[in-house]
C-alpha positions in Angstrom: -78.0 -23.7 -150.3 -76.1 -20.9 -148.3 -74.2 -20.5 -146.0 -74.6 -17.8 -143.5 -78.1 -17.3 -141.8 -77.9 -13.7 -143.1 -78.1 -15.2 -146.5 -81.5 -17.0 -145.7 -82.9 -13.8 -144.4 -82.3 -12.1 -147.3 -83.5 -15.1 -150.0 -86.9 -14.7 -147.3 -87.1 -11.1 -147.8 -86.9 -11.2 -151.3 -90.1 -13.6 -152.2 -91.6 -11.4 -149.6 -90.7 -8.3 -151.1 -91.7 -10.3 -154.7 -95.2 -11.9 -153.5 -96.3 -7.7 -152.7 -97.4 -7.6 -156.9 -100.4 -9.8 -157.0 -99.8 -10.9 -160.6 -96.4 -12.2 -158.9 -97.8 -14.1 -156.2 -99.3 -16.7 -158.3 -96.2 -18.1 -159.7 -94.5 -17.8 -156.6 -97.3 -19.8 -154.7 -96.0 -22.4 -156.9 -92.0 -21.9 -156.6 -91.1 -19.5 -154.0 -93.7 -21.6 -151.6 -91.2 -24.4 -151.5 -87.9 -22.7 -150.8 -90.1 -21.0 -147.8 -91.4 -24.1 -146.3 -87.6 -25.4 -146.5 -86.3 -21.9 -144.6 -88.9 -23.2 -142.3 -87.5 -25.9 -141.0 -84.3 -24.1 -140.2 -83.7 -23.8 -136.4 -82.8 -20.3 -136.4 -86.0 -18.6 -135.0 -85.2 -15.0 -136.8 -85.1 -17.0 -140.3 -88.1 -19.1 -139.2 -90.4 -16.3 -138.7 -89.4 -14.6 -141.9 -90.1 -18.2 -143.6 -93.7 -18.0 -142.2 -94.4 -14.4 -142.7 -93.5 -15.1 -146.4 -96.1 -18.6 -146.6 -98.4 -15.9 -145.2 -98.2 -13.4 -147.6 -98.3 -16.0 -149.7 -101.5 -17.7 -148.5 -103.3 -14.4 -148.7 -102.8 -13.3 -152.1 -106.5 -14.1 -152.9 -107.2 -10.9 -150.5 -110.5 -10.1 -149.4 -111.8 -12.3 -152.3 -112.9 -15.8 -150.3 -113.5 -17.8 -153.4 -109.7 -17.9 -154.0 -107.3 -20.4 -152.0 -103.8 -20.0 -153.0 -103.2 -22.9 -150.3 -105.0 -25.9 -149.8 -107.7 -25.9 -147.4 -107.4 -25.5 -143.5 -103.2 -24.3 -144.4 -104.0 -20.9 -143.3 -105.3 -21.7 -139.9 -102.2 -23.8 -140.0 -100.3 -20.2 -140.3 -102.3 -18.4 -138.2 -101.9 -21.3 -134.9 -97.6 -21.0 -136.3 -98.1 -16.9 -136.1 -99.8 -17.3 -132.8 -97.0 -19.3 -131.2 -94.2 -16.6 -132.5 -96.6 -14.0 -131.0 -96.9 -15.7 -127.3 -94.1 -17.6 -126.2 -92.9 -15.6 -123.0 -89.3 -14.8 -123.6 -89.3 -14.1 -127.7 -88.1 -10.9 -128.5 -89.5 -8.0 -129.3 -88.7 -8.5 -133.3 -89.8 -11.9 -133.7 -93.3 -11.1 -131.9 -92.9 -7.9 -134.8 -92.6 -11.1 -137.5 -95.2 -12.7 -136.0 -98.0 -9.6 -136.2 -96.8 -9.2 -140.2 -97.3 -12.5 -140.6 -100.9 -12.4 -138.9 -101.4 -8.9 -140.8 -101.8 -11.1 -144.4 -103.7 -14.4 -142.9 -106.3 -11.9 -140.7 -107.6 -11.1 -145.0 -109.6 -14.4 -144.4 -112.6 -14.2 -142.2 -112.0 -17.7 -141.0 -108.5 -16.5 -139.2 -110.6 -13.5 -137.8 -112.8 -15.1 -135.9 -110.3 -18.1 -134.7 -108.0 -15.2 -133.8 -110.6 -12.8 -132.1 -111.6 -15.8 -129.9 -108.2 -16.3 -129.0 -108.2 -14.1 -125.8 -103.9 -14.5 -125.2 -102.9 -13.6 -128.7 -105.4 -10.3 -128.6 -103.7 -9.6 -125.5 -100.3 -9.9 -126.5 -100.9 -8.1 -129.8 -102.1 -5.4 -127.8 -99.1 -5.2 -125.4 -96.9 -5.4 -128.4 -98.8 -2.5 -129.5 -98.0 -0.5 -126.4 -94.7 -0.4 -126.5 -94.6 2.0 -129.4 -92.0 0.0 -131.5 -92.8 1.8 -134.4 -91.1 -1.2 -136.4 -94.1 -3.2 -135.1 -96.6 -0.9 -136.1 -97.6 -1.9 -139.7 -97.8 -5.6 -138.3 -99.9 -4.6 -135.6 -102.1 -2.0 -137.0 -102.9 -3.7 -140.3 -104.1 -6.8 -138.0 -106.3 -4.9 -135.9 -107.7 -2.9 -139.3 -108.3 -6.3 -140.6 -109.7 -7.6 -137.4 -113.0 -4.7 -137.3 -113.1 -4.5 -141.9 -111.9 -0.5 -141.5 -110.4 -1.1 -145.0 -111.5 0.5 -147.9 -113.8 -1.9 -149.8 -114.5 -1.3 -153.2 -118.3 -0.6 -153.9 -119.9 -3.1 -156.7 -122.6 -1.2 -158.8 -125.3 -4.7 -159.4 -125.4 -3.5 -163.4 -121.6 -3.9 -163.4 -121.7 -7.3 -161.8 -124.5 -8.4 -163.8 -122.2 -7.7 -166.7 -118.7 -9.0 -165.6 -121.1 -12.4 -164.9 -122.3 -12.5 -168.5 -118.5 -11.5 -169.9 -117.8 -14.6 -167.6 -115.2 -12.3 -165.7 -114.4 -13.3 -162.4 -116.5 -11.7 -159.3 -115.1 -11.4 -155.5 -117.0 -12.8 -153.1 -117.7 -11.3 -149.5 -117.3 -14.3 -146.9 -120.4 -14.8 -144.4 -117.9 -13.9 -141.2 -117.0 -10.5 -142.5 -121.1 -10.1 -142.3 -122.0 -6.7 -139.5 -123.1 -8.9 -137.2 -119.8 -10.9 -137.1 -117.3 -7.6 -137.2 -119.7 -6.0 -134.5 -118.6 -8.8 -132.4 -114.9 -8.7 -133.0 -114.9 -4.9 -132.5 -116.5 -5.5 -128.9 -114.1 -7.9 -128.1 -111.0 -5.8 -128.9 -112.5 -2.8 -127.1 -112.9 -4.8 -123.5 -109.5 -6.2 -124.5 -108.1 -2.7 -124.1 -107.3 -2.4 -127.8 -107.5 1.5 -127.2 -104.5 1.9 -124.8 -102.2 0.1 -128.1 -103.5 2.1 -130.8 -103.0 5.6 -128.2 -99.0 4.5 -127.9 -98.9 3.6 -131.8 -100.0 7.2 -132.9 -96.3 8.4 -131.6 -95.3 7.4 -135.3 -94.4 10.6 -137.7 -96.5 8.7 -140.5 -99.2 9.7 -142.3 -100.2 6.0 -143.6 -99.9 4.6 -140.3 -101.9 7.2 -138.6 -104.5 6.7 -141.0 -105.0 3.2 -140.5 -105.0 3.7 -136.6 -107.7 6.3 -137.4 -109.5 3.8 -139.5 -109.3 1.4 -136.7 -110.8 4.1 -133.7 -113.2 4.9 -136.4 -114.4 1.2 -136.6 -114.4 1.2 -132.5 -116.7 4.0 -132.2 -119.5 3.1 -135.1 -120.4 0.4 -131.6 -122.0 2.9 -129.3 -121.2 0.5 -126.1 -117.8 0.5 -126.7 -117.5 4.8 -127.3 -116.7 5.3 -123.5 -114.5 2.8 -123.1 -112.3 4.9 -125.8 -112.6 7.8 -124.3 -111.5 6.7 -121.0 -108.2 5.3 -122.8 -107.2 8.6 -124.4 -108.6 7.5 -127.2 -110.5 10.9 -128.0 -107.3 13.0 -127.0 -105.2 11.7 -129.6 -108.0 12.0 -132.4 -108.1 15.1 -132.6 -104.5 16.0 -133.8 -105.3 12.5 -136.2 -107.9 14.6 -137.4 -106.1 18.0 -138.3 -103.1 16.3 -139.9 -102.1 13.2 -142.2 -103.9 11.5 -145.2 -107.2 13.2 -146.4 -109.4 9.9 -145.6 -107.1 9.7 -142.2 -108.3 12.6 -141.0 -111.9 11.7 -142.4 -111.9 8.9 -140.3 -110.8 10.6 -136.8 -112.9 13.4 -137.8 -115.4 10.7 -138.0 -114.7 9.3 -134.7 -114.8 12.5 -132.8 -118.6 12.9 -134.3 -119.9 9.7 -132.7 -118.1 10.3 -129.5 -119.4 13.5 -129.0 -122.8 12.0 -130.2 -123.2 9.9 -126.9 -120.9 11.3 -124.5 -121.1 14.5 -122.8 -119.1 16.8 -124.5 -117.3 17.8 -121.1 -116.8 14.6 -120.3 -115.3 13.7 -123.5 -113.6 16.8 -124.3 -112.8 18.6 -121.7 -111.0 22.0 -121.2 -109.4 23.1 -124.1 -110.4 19.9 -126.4 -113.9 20.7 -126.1 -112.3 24.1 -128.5 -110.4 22.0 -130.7 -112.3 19.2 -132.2 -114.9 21.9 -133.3 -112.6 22.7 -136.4 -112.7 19.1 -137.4 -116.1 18.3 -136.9 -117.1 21.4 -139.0 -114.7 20.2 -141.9 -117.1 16.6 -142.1 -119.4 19.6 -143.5 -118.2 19.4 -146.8 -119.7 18.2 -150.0 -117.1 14.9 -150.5 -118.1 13.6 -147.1 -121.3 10.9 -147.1 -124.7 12.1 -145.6 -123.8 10.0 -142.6 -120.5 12.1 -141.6 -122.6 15.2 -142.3 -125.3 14.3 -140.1 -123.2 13.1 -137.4 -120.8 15.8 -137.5 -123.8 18.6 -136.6 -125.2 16.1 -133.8 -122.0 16.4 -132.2 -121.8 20.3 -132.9 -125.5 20.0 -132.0 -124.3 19.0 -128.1 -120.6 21.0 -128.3 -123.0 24.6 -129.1 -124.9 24.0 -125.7 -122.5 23.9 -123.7 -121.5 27.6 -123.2 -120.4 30.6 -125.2 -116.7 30.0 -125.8 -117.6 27.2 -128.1 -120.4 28.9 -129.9 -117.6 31.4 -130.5 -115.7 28.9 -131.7 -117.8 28.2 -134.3 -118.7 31.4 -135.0 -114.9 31.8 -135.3 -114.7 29.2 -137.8 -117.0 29.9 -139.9 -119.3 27.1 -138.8 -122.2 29.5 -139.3 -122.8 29.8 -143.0 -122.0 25.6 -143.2 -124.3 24.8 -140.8 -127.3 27.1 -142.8 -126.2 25.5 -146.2 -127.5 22.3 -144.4 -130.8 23.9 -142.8 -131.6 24.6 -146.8 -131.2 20.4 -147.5 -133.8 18.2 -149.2 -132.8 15.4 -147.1 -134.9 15.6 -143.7 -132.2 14.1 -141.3 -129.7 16.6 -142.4 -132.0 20.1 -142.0 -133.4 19.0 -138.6 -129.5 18.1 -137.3 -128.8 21.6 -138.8 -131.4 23.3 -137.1 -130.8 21.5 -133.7 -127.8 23.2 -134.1 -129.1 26.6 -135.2 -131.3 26.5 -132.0 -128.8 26.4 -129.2 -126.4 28.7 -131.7 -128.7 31.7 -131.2 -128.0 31.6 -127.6 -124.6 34.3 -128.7 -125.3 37.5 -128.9 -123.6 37.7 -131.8 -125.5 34.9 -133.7 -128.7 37.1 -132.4 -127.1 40.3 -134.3 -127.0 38.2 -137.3 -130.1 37.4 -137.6 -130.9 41.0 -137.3 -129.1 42.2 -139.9 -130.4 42.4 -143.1 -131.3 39.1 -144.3 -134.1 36.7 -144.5 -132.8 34.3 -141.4 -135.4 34.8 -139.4 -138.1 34.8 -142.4 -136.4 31.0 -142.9 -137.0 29.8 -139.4 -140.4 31.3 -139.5 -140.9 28.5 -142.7 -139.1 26.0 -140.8 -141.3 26.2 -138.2 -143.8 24.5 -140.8 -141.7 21.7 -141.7 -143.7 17.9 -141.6 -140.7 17.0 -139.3 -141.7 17.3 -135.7 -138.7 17.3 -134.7 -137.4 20.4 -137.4 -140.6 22.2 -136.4 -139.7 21.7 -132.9 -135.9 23.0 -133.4 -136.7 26.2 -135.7 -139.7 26.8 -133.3 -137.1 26.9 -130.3 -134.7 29.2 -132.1 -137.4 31.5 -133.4 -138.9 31.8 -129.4 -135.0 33.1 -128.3 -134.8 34.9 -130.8 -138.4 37.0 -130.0 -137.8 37.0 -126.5 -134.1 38.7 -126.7 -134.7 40.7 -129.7 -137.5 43.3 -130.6 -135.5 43.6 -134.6 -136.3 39.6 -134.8 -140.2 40.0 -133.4 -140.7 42.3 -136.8 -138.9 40.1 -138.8 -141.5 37.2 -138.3 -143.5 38.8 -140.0 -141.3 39.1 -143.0 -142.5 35.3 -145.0 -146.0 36.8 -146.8 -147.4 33.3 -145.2 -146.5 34.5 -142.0 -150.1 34.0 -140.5 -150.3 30.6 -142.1 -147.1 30.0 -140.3 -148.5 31.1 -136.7 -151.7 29.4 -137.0 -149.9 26.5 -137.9 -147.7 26.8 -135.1 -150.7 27.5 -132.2 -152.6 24.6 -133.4 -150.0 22.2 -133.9 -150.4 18.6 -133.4 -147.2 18.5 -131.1 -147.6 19.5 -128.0 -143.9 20.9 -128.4 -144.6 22.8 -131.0 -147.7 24.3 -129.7 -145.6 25.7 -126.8 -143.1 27.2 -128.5 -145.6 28.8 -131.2 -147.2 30.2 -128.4 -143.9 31.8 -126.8 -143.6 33.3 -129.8 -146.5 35.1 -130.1 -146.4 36.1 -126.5 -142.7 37.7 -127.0 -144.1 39.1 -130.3 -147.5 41.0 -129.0 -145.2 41.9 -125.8 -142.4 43.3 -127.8 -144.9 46.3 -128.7 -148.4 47.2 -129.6 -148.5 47.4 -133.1 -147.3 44.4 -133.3 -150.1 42.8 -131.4 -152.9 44.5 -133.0 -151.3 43.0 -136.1 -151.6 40.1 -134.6 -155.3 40.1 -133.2 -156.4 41.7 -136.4 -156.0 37.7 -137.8 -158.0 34.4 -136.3 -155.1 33.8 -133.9 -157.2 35.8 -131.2 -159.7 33.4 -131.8 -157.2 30.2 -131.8 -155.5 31.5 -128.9 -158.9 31.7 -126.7 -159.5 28.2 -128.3 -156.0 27.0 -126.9 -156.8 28.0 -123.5 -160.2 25.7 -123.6 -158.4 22.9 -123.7 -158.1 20.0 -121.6 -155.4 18.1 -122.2 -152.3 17.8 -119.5 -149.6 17.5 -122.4 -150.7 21.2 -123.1 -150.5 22.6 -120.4 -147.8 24.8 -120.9 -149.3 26.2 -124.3 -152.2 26.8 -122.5 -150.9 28.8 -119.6 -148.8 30.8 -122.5 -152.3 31.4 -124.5 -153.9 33.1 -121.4 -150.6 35.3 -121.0 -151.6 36.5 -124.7 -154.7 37.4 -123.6 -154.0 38.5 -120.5 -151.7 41.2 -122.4 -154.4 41.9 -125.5 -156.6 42.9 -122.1 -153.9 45.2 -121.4 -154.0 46.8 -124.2 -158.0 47.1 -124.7 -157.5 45.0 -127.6 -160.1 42.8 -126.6 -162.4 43.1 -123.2 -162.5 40.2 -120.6 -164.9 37.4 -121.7 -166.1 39.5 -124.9 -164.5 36.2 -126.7 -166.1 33.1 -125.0 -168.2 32.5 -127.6 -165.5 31.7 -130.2 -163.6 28.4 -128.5 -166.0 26.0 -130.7 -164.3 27.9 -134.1 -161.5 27.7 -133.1 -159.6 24.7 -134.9 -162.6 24.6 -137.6 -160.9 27.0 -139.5 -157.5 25.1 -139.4 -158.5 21.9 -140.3 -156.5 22.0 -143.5 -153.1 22.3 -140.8 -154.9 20.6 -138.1 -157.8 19.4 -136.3 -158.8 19.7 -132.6 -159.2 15.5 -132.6 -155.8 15.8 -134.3 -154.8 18.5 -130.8 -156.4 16.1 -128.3 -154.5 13.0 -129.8 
């Protein structure tokens, strides 16, 4: 047929180059499948392994689709075990291992060759250390596999109207196989992770492109969605080399690190997982998963993670500050969707920690007048947050205290808070009325002019361990209304039985005692 070995290389990279255009690959199953299997039989390794990783390509044409075998049955385990032997062999070289990850790149479409592969300990293994080297020639091989491997690809989402339709047009409809179900690519993700799959994918994101850096973020993406296995990335440098994945590259590349930086900083102690000068740089990208074309789920991620970064200390509040993680993280107190406005307010409450988040809400605006309606949410958890961040706030700043009062339902809002059901909540509405009638005395006969003298005296008649807090902070309120000659020691007793009678519509004192 020819003559040189170079000539066979090239007839191999041809079909290859052919079978890429789907519409192609059918015909070529038929013709091209043939010359391949012939090329096969050569004994020149270099042409071999072209031969296979063209019957692969071949063999996955079908795609992601599993009701579509281009080969008979059982022919692309056949491939994979021929792939696997390339990949192995001690004393192949470095470009026929590369042939050999192509070729398992195409197969690893099938779910069958995923799970035969992933159980195959010594092919993981040498995949990986072919991914450490940093041959950037191997990388597409390699990197597609693993993407493959943990289903980081982008799958097209099927509306159930347009499948119901494309079944009565009698148009063909993919079908999912059973092992590319969670539970299966859970399992395969573990297993790469304790295989060291991090340490490859860290000496693979040397390459200057964008396409392969965004499948290797896809991939550390995948890794970290399994909370067991987010340390295990860290340790490996994993989280170092995200965050430049995450400021540069495809859009949906640096989606996904972006992505991946959230969970870790989810789990991990941000000074573990970023520390020094990373715990400054990831903020940027974790504030840009704060946009509209990101899903709920990279939202509410990304503010659990600046949620845990804004504790730490004042430099990265200033960082946020700095990049105008302020106003994004208030458009997302302001959401319909609970999960979203308690992440955001979590955040909020250790952000008004900076002085200079403190000043803004002193300026002339209604923040304070929100977190004051916050702290009436259903959410416990909400209430909880915009409670905390309101008792800061009143304790640092005497603008803030008058600013409480600012909601018209600003009574509602305190009684609410002193005779919450939460024991939490209770605490922290009490705080606040303690920095309130402490800040000055107008401000506390404003208060005692209202039933809250009557609920706070009620508070403090409690007996219930969970409260005890709330009730040591209602006698302080008193104590001070003393002070003052607002009210005269014991002139009050009388009222603890009305106390939660007249807040039964927020709650009851059975509800307080629960």
């Amino acid at each position: 047929m020819f003559e040189k070995h170079e000539n066979y290389d090239v007839a191999c990279e041809c079909i290859i180059a052919a079978a890429s255009k789907k519409d192609k690959a059918k015909g070529l199953v038929e013709t091209g499948a043939e010359i391949l299997k012939k090329l096969y039989t050569s004994k020149n390794e270099e042409i071999r392994v072209r031969a296979l990783v063209g019957l692969c390509k071949l063999g996955s044409s079908g795609g992601l689709d599993a009701s579509i075998r281009p080969f008979a049955d059982g022919s692309t385990k056949k491939l994979a075990e021929a792939c696997r032997k390339f990949l192995i062999k001690p004393g192949k070289d470095k470009d026929i291992r590369k042939f050999a990850a192509e070729g398992l790149a195409y197969l690893t479409l099938d779910a069958d060759v995923k799970e035969k592969l992933v159980e195959d300990r010594a092919a993981i293994q040498a995949l990986i250390e072919l991914a450490k080297t940093g041959d950037q020639s191997a990388i597409y091989g390699v990197v597609t596999t693993l993407v493959n491997l943990v289903n980081a690809y982008e799958k097209q989402e099927l509306l159930p109207e347009l499948v119901q339709l494309a079944k009565f047009a009698k148009h063909h409809i993919p079908e999912e196989h059973e092992l590319d179900d969670p539970d299966f690519v859970s399992g395969r993700i573990i297993v790469l992770a304790n295989e060291g799959v991090t340490s490859g994918l860290v000496a693979l994101c040397k390459t200057e492109s964008d396409n392969s850096k965004e499948m290797i973020a896809r991939v550390f993406n995948a890794l970290c969605s399994e909370q067991e296995v987010r340390g295990k990335v860290v340790q490996q440098g994993g989280a170092k080399v995200l965050i430049p994945l995450s400021l540069k590259g495809t859009a949906n590349g640096k989606r996904h690190a972006a992505q991946a930086l959230s969970r870790i900083g989810i789990t991990i102690n941000p000074e573990t997982a970023f520390p020094g000068q990373r715990n400054l740089e990831v903020i940027r990208p974790l504030l840009n998963q704060l946009h509209p074309d990101c899903s709920s789920l990279e939202n509410f991620e990304a503010l659990m993670a600046l949620c845990n970064l804004a504790s730490m200390n004042e430099s990265t509040r200033q960082r946020i500050i700095k990049e105008q993680g302020i106003s994004k993280i208030e458009t997302y107190m302001t959401e319909d969707h609970m999960m979203l406005q308690r992440a955001a307010t979590q955040v909020m409450c250790n952000m008004v920690q900076s002085p200079d988040v403190v000043k803004m809400h002193e300026g002339e605006n209604d923040r304070v007048k929100f977190l004051v309606l916050l702290t009436m949410e259903e959410d416990e958890d909400t209430a909880v947050a915009a409670s905390g961040a309101l008792a800061y706030l009143t304790s640092v700043s005497d603008i803030c205290c008058e600013k409480a009062f600012s909601p018209t339902c600003w009574q509602e809002a305190f009684n609410t808070l002193v005779a919450n059901p939460s024991p939490e909540v209770q605490y922290r509405g009490t705080v606040i009325i303690y920095n309130i009638i402490k800040s000055n005395k107008t401000l506390a006969e404003k208060i005692f002019d209202t039933d809250l003298l009557r609920m706070l005296y009620g508070v403090t008649q409690l007996n219930d361990e969970k409260r005890a807090k709330a009730i040591e902070m209602a006698q302080k309120c008193l104590k001070i209304a003393e002070e003052y000659r607002l009210i005269e020691e014991n002139k009050d007793a009388d009222m603890a039985p009305d106390v939660f009678e007249q807040q039964k519509q927020d709650a009851t004192i059975e509800e307080i005692d629960e």
